[in-house]
C-alpha positions in Angstrom: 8.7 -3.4 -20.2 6.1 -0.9 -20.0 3.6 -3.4 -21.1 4.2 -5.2 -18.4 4.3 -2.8 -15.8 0.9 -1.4 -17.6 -0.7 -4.9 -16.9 0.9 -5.6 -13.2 -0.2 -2.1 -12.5 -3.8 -3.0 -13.8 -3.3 -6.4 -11.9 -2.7 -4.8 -8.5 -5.8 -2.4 -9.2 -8.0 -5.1 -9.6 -6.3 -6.7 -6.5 -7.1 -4.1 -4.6 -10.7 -3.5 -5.5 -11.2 -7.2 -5.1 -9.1 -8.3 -2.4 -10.6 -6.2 0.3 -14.6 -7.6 -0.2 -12.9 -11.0 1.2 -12.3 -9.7 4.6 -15.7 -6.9 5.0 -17.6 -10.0 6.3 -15.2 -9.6 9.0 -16.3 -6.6 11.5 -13.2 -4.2 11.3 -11.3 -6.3 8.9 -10.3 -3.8 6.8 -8.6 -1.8 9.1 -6.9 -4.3 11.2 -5.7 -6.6 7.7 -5.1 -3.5 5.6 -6.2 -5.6 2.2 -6.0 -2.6 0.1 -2.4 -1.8 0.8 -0.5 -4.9 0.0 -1.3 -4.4 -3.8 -0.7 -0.9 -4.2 2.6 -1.7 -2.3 3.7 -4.5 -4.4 3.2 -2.5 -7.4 5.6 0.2 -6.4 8.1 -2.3 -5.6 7.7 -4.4 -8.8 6.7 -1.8 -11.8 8.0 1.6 -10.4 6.9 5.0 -8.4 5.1 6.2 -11.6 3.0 3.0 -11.5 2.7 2.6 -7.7 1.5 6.2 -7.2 -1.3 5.9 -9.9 -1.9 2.3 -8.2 -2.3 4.3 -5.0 -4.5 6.5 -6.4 -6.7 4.4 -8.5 -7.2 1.7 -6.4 -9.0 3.8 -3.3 -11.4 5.4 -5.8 -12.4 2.4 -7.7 -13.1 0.4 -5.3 -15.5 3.7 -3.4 -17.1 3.9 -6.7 -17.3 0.1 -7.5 -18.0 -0.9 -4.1 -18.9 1.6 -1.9 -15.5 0.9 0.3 -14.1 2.9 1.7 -16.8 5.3 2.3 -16.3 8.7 1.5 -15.5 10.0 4.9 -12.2 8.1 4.3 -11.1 8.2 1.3 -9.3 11.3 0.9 -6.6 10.3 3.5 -6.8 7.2 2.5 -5.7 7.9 -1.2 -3.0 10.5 0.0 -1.7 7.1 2.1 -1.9 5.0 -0.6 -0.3 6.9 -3.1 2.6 7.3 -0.3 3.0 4.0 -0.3 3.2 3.3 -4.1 5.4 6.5 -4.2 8.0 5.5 -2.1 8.0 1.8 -2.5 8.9 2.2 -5.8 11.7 5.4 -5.4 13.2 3.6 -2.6 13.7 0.0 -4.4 15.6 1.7 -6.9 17.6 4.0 -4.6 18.5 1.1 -2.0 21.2 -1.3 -3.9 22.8 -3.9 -1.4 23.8 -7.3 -3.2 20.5 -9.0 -1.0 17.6 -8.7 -2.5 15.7 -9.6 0.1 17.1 -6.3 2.7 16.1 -4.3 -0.6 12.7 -5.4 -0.3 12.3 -5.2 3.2 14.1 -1.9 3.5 11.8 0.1 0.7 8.7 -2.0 2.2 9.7 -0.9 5.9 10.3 3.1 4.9 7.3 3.1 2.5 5.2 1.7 5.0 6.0 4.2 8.0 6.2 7.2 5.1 2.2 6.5 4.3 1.3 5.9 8.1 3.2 9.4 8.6 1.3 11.1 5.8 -2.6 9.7 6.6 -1.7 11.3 10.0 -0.6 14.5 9.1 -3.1 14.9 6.2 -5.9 13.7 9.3 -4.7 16.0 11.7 -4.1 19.0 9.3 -6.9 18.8 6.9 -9.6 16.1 7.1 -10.3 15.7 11.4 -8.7 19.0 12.3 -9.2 19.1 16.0 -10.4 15.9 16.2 -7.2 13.9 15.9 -4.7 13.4 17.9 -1.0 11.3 18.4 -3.3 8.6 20.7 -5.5 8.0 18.0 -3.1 8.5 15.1 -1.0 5.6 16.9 -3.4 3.4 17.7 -5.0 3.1 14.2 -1.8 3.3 12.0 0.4 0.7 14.3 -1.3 -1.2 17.0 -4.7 -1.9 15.6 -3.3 -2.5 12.1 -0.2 -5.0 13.2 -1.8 -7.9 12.2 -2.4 -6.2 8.6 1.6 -5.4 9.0 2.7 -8.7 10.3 0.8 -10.0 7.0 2.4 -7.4 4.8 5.6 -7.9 5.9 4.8 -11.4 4.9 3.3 -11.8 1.9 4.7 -8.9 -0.2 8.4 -9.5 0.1 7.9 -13.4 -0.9 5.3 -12.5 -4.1 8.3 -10.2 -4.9 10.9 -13.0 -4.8 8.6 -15.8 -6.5 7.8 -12.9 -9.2 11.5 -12.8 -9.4 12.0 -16.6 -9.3 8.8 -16.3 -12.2 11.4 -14.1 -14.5 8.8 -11.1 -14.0 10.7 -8.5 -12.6 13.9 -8.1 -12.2 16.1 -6.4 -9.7 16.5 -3.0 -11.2 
């Protein structure tokens, strides 16, 4: 098992250096689609918190040092998000046990995803744009310019999790 969470963890790394250079040619496509999220979130959910955090750690700085994106000015919130999100995606899909898989998925997806969002504002406003951040802006970016990036990860992540379980390569512990 911990092969395979090793290699889905690696998989979702490379996702999420990767996945975002599709949508730069798009002017503010990275922040409205959110393409670095959806792997580090599905890698909680599927291999564990151990795996998502280091997922949502990695997968910021690799891609700044690979790539350039993002750039520096937001990458330290941005890794603090990230590693949220791998954090509690993968505490809360082994904490939350209804007999539908499905809620499971969407519940830990839902809470991780409003636990980051709550954490890149508070580590903005505290720490990284003291003064210069506010609840306006806070909301703005982290739900109403990004809904179409959370519209597509409410999509996408919950059914790669049920065809990887369909696939026989996760289960639902």
């Amino acid at each position: 098992m911990k092969t395979r969470h090793l290699t889905l963890t690696a998989a979702c790394i490379a996702l999420g250096v990767v996945l975002p250079q599709a949508f730069h040619a798009i002017p503010n496509a990275g922040s409205v689609l959110l393409p670095m999220h959806i792997p580090v979130l599905l890698c909680g959910l599927i291999c564990s918190w151990p795996y998502g955090l280091a997922c949502g750690v990695l997968t910021p700085i690799l891609s700044h040092l690979i790539t350039g994106m993002p750039p520096m000015r937001y990458l330290p919130p941005m890794i603090a998000e990230l590693a949220v999100y791998g954090l509690l995606a993968g505490i809360l899909i082994r904490l939350i046990k209804t007999k539908n898989f499905t809620f499971n998925i969407y519940a830990a997806l839902l809470i991780a995803m409003v636990g980051g969002r709550i954490c890149y504002g508070i580590i903005n406003a505290l720490i990284f744009r003291v003064g210069a951040y506010s609840m306006h802006i806070w909301l703005t970016s982290a739900f109403v310019t990004s809904l179409p990036g959370i519209a597509v990860q409410l999509i996408t992540i919950p059914a790669l999790c049920m065809a990887l379980k369909r696939a026989r390569l996760i289960d639902e512990n």
